[in-house]
C-alpha positions as CSV (number, residue, x, y, z in Angstrom):
1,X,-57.3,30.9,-34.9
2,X,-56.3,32.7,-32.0
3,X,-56.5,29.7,-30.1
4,X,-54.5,27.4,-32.4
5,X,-51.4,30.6,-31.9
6,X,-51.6,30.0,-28.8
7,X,-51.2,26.1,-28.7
8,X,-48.3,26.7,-31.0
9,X,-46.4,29.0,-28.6
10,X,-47.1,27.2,-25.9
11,X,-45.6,24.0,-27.6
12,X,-42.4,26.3,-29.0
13,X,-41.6,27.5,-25.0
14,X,-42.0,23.9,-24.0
15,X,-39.5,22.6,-26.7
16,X,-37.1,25.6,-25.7
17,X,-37.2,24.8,-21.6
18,X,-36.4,20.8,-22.9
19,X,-33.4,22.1,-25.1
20,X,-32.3,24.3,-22.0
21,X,-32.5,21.4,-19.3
22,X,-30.6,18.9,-22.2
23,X,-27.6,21.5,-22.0
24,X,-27.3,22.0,-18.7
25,X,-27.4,18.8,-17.7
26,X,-24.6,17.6,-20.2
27,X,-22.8,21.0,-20.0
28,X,-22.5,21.8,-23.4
29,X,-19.6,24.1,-24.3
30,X,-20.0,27.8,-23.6
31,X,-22.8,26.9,-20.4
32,X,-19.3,26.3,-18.1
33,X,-18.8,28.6,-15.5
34,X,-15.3,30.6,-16.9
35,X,-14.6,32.4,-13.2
36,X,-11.9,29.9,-11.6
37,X,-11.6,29.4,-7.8
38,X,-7.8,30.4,-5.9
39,X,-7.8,26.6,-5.3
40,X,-7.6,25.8,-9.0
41,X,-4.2,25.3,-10.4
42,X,-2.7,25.9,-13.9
43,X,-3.4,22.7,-16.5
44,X,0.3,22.1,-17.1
45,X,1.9,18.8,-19.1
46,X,1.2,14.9,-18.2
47,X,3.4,13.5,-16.1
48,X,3.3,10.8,-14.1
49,X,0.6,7.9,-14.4
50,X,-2.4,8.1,-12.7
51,X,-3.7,5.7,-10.2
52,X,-7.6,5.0,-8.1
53,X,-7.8,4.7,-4.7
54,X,-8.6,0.9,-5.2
55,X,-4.8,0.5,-6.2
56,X,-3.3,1.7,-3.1
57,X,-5.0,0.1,-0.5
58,X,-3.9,-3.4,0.6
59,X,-2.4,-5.5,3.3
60,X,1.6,-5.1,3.7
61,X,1.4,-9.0,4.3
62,X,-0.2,-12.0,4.1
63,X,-0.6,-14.2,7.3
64,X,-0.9,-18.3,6.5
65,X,-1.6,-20.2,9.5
66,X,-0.4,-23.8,8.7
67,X,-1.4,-25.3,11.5
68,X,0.8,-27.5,14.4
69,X,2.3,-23.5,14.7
70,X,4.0,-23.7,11.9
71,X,3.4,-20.6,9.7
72,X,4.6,-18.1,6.5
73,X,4.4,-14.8,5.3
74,X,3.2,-13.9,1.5
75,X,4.5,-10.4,0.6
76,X,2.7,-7.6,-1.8
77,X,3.2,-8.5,-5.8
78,X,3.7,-11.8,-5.4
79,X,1.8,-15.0,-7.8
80,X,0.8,-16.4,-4.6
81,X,-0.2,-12.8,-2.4
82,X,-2.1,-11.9,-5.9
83,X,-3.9,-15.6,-5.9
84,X,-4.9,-15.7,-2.2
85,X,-6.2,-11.5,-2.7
86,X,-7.5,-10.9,-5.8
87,X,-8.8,-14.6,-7.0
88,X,-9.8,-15.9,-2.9
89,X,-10.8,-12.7,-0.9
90,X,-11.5,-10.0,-3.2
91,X,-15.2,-9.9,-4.7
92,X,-16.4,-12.4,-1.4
93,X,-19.0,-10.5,0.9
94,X,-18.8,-10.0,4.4
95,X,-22.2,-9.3,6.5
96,X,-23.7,-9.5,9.7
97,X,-21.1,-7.9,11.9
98,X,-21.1,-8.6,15.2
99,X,-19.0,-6.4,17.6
100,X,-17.2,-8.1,21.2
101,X,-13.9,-7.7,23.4
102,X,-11.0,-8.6,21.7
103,X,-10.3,-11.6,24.2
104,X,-13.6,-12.9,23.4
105,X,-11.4,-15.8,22.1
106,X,-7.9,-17.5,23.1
107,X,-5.8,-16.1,19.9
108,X,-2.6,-17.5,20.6
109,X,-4.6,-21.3,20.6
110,X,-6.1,-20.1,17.4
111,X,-2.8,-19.4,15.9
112,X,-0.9,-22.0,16.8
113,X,-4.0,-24.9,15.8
114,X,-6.0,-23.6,13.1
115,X,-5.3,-23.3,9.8
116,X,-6.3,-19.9,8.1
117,X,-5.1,-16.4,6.7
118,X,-4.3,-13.0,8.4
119,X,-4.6,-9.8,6.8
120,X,-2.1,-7.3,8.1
121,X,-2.5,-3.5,8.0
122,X,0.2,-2.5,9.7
123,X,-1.3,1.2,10.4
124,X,-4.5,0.6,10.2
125,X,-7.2,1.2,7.4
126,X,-10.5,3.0,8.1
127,X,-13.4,0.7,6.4
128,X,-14.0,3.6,4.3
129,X,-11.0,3.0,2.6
130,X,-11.3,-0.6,3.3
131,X,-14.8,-1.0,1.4
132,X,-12.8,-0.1,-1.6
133,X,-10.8,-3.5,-1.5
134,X,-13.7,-5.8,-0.1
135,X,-17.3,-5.9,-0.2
136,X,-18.2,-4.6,3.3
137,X,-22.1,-4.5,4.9
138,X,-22.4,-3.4,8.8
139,X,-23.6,-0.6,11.1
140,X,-22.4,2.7,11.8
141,X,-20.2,1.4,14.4
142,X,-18.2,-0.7,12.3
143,X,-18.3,1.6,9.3
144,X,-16.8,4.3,11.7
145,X,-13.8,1.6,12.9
146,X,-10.0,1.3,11.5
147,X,-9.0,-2.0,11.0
148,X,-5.3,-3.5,11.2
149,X,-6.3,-7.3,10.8
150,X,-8.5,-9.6,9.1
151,X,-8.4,-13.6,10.1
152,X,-10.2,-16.2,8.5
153,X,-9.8,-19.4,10.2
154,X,-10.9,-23.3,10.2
155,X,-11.8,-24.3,13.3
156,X,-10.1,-27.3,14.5
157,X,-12.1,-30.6,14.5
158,X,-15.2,-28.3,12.7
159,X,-16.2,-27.8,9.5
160,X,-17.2,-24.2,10.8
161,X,-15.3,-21.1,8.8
162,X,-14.9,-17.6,11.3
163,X,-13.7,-14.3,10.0
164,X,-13.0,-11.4,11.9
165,X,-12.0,-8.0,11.7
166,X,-9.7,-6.3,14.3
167,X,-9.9,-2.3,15.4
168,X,-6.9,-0.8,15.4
169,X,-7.3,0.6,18.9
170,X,-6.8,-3.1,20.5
171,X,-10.2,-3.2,22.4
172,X,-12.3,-4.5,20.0
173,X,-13.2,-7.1,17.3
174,X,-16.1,-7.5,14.7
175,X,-16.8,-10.9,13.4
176,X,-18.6,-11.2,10.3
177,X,-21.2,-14.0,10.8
178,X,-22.4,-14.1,7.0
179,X,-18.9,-14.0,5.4
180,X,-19.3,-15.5,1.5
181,X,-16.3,-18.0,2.4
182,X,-16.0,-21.9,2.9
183,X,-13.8,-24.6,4.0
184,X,-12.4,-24.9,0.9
185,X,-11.2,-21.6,0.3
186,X,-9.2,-21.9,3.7
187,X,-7.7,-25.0,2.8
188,X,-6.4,-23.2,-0.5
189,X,-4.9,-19.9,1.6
190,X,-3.2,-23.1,3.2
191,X,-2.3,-24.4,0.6
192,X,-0.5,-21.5,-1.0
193,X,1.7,-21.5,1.8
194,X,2.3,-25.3,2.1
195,X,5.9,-25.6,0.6
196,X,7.1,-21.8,1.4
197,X,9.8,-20.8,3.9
198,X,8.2,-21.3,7.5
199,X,8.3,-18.4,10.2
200,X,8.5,-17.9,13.9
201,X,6.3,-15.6,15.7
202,X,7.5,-13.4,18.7
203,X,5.9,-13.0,21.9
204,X,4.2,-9.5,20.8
205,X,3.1,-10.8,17.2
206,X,6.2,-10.2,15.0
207,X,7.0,-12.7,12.3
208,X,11.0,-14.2,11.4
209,X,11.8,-16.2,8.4
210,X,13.5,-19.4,10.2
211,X,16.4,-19.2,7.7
212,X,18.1,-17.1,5.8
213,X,16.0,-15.9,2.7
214,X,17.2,-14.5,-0.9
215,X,16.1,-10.9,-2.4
216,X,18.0,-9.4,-4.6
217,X,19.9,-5.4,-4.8
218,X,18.7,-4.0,-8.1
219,X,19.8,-0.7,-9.7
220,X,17.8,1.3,-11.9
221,X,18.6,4.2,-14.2
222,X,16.3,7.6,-13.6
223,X,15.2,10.7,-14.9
224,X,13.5,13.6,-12.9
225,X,10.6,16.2,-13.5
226,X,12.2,19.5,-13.8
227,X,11.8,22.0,-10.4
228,X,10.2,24.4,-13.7
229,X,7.5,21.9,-14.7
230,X,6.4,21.4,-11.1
231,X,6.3,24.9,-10.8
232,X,3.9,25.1,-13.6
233,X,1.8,22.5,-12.5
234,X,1.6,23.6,-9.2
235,X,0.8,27.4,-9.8
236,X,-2.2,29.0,-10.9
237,X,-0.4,31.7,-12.9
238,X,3.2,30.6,-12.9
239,X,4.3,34.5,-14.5
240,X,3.5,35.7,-11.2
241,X,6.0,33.3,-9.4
242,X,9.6,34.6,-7.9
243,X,12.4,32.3,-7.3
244,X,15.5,32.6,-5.3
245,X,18.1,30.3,-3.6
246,X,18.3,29.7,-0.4
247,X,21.7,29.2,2.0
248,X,21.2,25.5,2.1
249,X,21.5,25.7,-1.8
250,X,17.7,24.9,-2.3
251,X,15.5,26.7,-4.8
252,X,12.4,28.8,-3.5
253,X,9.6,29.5,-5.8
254,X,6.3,31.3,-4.4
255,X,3.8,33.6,-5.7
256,X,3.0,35.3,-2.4
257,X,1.1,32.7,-0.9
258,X,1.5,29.2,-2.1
259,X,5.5,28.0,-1.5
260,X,8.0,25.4,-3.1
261,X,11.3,24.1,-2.2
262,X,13.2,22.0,-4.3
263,X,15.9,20.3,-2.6
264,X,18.3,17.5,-3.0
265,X,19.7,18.9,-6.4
266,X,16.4,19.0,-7.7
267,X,15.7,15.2,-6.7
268,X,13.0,16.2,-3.9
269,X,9.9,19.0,-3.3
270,X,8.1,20.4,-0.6
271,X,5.3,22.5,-1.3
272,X,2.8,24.3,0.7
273,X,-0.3,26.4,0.5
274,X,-1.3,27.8,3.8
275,X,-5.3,27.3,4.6
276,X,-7.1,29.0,7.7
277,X,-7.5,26.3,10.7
278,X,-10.5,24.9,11.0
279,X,-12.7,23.4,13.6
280,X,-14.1,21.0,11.9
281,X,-12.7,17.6,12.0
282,X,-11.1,16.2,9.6
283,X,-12.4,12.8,8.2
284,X,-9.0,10.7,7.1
285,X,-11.1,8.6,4.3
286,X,-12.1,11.7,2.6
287,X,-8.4,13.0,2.4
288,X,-7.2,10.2,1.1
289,X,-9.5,10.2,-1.5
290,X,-8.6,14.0,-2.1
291,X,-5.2,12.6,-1.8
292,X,-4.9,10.6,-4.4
293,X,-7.0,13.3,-6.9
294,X,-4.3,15.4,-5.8
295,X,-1.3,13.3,-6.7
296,X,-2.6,11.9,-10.2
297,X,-3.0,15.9,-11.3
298,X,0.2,17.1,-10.0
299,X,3.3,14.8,-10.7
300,X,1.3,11.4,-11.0
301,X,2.5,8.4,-9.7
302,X,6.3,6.0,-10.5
303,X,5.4,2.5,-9.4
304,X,3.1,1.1,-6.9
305,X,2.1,2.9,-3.8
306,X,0.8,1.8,-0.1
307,X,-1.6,3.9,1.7
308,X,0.2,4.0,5.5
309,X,-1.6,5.5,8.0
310,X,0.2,8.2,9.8
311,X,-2.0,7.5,13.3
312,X,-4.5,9.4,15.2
313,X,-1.6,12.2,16.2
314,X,-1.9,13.0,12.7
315,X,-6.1,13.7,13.4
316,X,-6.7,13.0,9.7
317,X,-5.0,15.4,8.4
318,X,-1.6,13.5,7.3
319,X,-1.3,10.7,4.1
320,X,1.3,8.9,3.1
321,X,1.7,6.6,0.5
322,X,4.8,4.3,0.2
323,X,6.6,3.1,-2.3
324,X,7.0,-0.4,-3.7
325,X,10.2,-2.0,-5.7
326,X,8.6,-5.1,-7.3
327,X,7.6,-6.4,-3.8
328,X,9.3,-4.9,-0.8
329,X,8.7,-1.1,0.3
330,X,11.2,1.1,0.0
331,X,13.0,3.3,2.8
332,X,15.1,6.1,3.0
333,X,18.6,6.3,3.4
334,X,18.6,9.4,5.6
335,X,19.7,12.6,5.1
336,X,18.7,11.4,1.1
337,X,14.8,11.4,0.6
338,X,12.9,8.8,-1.5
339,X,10.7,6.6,-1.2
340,X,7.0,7.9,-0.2
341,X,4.7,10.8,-1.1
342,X,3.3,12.9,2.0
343,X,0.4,14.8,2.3
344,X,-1.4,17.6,4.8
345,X,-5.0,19.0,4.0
346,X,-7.6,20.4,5.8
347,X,-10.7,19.2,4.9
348,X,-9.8,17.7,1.0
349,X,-7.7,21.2,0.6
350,X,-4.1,20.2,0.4
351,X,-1.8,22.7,2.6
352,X,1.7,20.6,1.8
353,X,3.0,18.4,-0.7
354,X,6.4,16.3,0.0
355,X,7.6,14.4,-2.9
356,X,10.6,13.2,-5.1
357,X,10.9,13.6,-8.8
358,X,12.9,10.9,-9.5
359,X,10.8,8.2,-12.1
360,X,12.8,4.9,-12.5
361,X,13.4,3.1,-15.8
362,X,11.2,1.0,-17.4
363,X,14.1,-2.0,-16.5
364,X,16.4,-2.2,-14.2
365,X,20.3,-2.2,-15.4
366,X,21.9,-4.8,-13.5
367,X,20.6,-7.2,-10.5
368,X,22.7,-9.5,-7.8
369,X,21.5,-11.9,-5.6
370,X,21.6,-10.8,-1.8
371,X,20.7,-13.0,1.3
372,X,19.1,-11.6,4.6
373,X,19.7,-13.4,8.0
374,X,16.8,-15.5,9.1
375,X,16.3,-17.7,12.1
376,X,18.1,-16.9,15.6
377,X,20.9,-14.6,14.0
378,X,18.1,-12.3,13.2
379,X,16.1,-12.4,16.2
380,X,19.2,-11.6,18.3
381,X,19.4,-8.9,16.6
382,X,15.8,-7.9,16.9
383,X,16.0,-8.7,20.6
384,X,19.4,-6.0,20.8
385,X,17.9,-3.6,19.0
386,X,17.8,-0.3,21.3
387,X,14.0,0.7,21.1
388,X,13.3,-2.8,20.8
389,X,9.8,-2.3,23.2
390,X,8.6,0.2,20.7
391,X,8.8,-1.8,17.6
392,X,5.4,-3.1,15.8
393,X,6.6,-3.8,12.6
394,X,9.3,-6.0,11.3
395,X,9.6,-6.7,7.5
396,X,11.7,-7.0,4.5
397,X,12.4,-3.5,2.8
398,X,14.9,-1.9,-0.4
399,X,16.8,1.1,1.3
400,X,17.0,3.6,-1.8
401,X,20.8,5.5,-2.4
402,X,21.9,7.1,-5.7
403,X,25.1,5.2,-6.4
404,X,26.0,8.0,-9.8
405,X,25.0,9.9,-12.6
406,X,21.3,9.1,-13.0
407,X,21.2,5.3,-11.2
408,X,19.6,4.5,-8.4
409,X,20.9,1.6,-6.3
410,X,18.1,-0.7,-3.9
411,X,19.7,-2.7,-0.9
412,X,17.5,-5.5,0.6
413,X,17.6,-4.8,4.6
414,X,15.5,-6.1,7.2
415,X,13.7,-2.8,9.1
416,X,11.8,-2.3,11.5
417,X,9.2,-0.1,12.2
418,X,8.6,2.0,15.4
419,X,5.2,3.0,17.4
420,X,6.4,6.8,15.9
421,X,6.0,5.5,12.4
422,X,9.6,5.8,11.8
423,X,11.3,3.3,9.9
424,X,14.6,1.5,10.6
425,X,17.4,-0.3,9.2
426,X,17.6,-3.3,11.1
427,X,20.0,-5.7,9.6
428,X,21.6,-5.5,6.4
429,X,22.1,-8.2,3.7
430,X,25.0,-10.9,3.8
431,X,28.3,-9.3,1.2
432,X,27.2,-10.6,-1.8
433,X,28.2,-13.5,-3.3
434,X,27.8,-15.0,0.4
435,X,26.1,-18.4,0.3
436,X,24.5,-19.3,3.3
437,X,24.3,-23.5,4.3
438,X,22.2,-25.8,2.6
439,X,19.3,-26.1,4.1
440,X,17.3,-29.9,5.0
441,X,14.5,-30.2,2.5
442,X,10.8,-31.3,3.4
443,X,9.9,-33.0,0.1
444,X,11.6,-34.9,-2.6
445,X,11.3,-32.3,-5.2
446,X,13.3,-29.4,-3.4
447,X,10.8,-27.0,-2.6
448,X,12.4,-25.0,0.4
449,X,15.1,-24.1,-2.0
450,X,12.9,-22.4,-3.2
451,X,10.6,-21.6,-0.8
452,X,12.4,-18.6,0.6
453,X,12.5,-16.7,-2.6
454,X,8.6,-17.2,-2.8
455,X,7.6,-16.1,0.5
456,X,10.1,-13.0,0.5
457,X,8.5,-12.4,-3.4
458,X,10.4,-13.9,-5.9
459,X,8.9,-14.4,-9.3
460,X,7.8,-17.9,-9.6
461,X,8.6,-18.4,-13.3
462,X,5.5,-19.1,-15.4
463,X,4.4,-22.1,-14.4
464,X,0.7,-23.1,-13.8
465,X,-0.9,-19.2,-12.8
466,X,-4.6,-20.5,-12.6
467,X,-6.7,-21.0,-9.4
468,X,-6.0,-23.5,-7.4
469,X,-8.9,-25.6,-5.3
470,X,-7.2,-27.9,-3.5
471,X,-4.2,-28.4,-1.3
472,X,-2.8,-30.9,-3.7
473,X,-3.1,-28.3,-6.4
474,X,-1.5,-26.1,-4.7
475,X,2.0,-28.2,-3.9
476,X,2.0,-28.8,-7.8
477,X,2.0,-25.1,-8.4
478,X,4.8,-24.9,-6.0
479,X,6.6,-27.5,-7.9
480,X,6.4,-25.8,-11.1
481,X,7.5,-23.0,-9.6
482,X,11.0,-24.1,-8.1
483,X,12.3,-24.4,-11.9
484,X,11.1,-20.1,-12.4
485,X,13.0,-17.3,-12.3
486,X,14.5,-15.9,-9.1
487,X,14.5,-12.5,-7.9
């Protein structure tokens, strides 16, 4: 008897540890911890959309090596940028990395004779981030690099397929021997680009459209977050908050510690929340990643975002993300702020928070075609620019202005941008309703009419979206595309 007791309790305390280790390890209400951390800040109301880190990471352009040094450029957004990306590259595999000099080969021969695609980061991604985009395999000393550039190439008079991956520091490259790509799917990046508006390259690697290409200024009605709903999101017990205004006629909220500045007629923020300098190094992947947690709990995201790395100055401890109009980035019109998010953290914390509150419409109000210089017009006026030696970046952009009450005007500019990371208006658009000459056409249908507006990222209508596996394929997409709508 005594012995069947005990059996019995012995079973009951083993059924009550299994009930105990099933709660705690689905945390079943009122097992949650209930003291919350100073870092913790108050749940206020949705805002803006959330986005992954997946979403902000990719190249600012796409390279396509024709061949006889004839080349394009595919910007972000576009049918073709998203075909070559997401249907070519994305989900392929890249092993066996194997690390040499970064003369190891002739690259100006390889550009100007074999066909194939370049991936451009302007800034720089670390593979981290990178991994998040493609399916990366290598050692520690690869996983540690930054990359700016990926080429995949066809050798010339070989049926042999090379991709490599360039560190942003300049010294090095890492070519991945057992990339999962073939002949074929270079002869389709090719392909892609077969009927688009071709480019010149400069002597230090920029790239000009060799005529004049069409974009369009669009403007957009807005609303913005009020400076009192930010304050709620961003404070852990906004009753304790005090708010004055400043000289400048900017309002200051703080609670004692954390600080937030709303500016611009309550267009733009700045927050901060001091943290105690560390010596510990700060790892740039993981505050992106913090980042973007950050951003999708307090104020969300309005459009598309690129990650842009700040630089080693920064030593991990800067993000940015920039904005995107359909497919151009947008820049500010300075002393008016819009157009990126910026971050500072130490180690995942966030110490400041620079944002705008403006969210665009749904659909923009009114749109006008605008042409930007192309061919020897604009590289003069690369050439004269004043800090022409420290420019690494040259690229089609949307400068950002509030034209009246709750509109928001976008003006297609070429810009440039600088070895600082500062970004520049280079050369504005043609007055509209300027035309400029018509241009020769390669082929019979008319394709470089309207080739321009592809390359540059206008929508190509809705003809034939599907994948394309063969160069002949491809030219009939670009076919069907010359009858779509314009951007």
């Amino acid at each position: 008897m005594i012995e069947k007791f005990k059996t019995g309790a012995l079973i009951a305390l083993v059924a009550i540890s299994l009930i105990q280790s099933y709660l705690l390890a689905y945390s079943m209400p009122g097992l949650n911890a209930t003291v919350r951390s100073d870092q913790n800040y108050a749940n206020a109301e949705p805002m803006g959309r959330e986005l992954n880190v997946e979403s902000v990471i990719f190249p600012d352009q796409l390279i396509v090596h024709l061949g006889d040094n004839k080349h394009t450029v595919i910007l972000p957004g576009t049918q073709f940028y998203e075909m070559i990306l997401n249907q070519r590259i994305k989900g392929r595999e890249f092993k066996g990395f194997q690390r040499n000099p970064a003369n190891m080969l002739d690259w100006d021969k390889v550009r100007k004779n074999d066909i194939g695609i370049e991936l451009r980061f302007d800034s720089g991604v670390p593979v981290q981030l990178l991994q998040k985009l493609l399916k990366l395999e290598g050692d520690l000393l690869f996983l540690n690099e930054t990359i700016n550039r990926i080429w995949i190439f066809k050798t010339t008079g070989t049926e042999e397929v090379r991709t490599f991956f360039f560190a942003d520091d300049g010294q090095m490259v890492y070519e991945s021997v057992r990339a999962d790509l073939t002949v074929r799917d270079v002869q389709d990046y090719v392909g892609f680009g077969q009927y688009q508006q071709t480019y010149t390259m400069t002597a230090d690697g920029l790239y000009y459209p060799d005529n004049p290409i069409v974009a369009s200024e669009i403007v957009y009605p807005y609303e913005t977050y009020s400076p009192d709903l930010m304050q709620r999101n961003l404070f852990f017990d906004p009753s304790t908050t005090r708010t004055w205004e400043d000289r400048n006629g900017s309002q200051i909220y703080t609670d004692g510690k954390r600080g937030l500045q709303v500016e611009q007629n309550g267009m733009w923020i700045s927050y901060t929340d001091p943290a105690a300098p560390q010596n510990i190094e700060n790892v740039l992947s993981d505050n992106v990643f913090a980042s973007v947690d950050f951003i999708n709990d307090h104020g969300g995201w309005d459009g598309m975002h690129r990650f842009v790395n700040p630089g080693l100055s920064s030593k991990g401890k800067l993000v940015l993300f920039q904005q995107y109009i359909e497919h151009y980035p947008v820049i500010e019109s300075a002393p008016f702020h819009y157009g990126y998010m910026r971050l500072a953290l130490q180690q995942g914390v966030v110490t400041e928070y620079a944002r705008s509150l403006i969210t665009l419409g749904v659909k923009e109000e009114s749109r006008k075609e605008r042409w930007l210089p192309g061919g020897e017009p604009l590289r003069k006026t690369l050439q004269s620019f004043g800090r022409r030696s420290e420019v690494i970046a040259l690229f089609p952009a949307l400068q950002a202005l509030p034209v009246e009450e709750k509109k928001m005007r976008f003006t297609p500019v070429w810009a440039v941008r600088l070895q600082d990371g500062s970004e520049h208006v280079l050369e504005n658009a043609y007055p509209y309703g300027y035309e400029p000459p018509k241009q020769e056409e390669p082929t019979k249908e008319g394709n470089a009419a309207n080739s321009g507006n592809l390359a540059l990222g206008g929508s190509p209508g809705n003809g034939q979206t599907g994948s394309l596996s063969s160069l002949s394929n491809a030219g009939l997409l670009a076919n069907k595309a010359a009858g779509g709508e314009s951007d």
